[in-house]
C-alpha angles and dihedrals in degrees: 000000000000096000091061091061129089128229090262087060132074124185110236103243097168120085100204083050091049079044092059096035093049094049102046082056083051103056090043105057111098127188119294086022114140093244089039098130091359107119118201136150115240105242102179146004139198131249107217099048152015090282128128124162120212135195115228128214095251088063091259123121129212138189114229128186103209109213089213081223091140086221141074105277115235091225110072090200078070132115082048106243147180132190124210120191098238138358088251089055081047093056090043087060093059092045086063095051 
């Protein structure tokens, strides 16, 4: 997978790191949010930013910018995400910046 990433993103090797990442998404997704009953593992994040991308347990992939509020948020459009059918269609979408 790495060389599908590019040099803004880093795979998330380290369990206790995925752990934090994947709680603090957690604690953020409120009902009626994209990713509300979806379950996925964060994979990679990028360096520059709040953004993880997680693969979720359909196939799909999403990016996701992690407001770091320590609560639900009260918007279901936040965290801010996008979901992207597969982590080729992902890649794709960087190819295009």
């Amino acid at each position: 997978m790495t060389d599908l990433l590019l040099e803004s993103w880093f795979v998330v090797t380290e369990d206790h790191v995925r752990t934090r990442f994947e709680a603090e998404l957690a604690r953020e997704i409120a009902r009626g949010h994209a990713l509300a009953n979806l379950s996925g593992s964060i994979i990679a994040k990028r360096d520059d930013c709040d953004d993880v991308l997680v693969a979720l347990s359909d196939g799909r992939v999403a990016v996701v910018h992690l407001s770091w509020s320590g609560r639900r948020e009260a918007d279901p459009r936040w965290p801010r995400t996008v979901i992207y059918d597969s982590l080729d269609d992902w890649r794709m979408s960087l190819d295009r910046l």
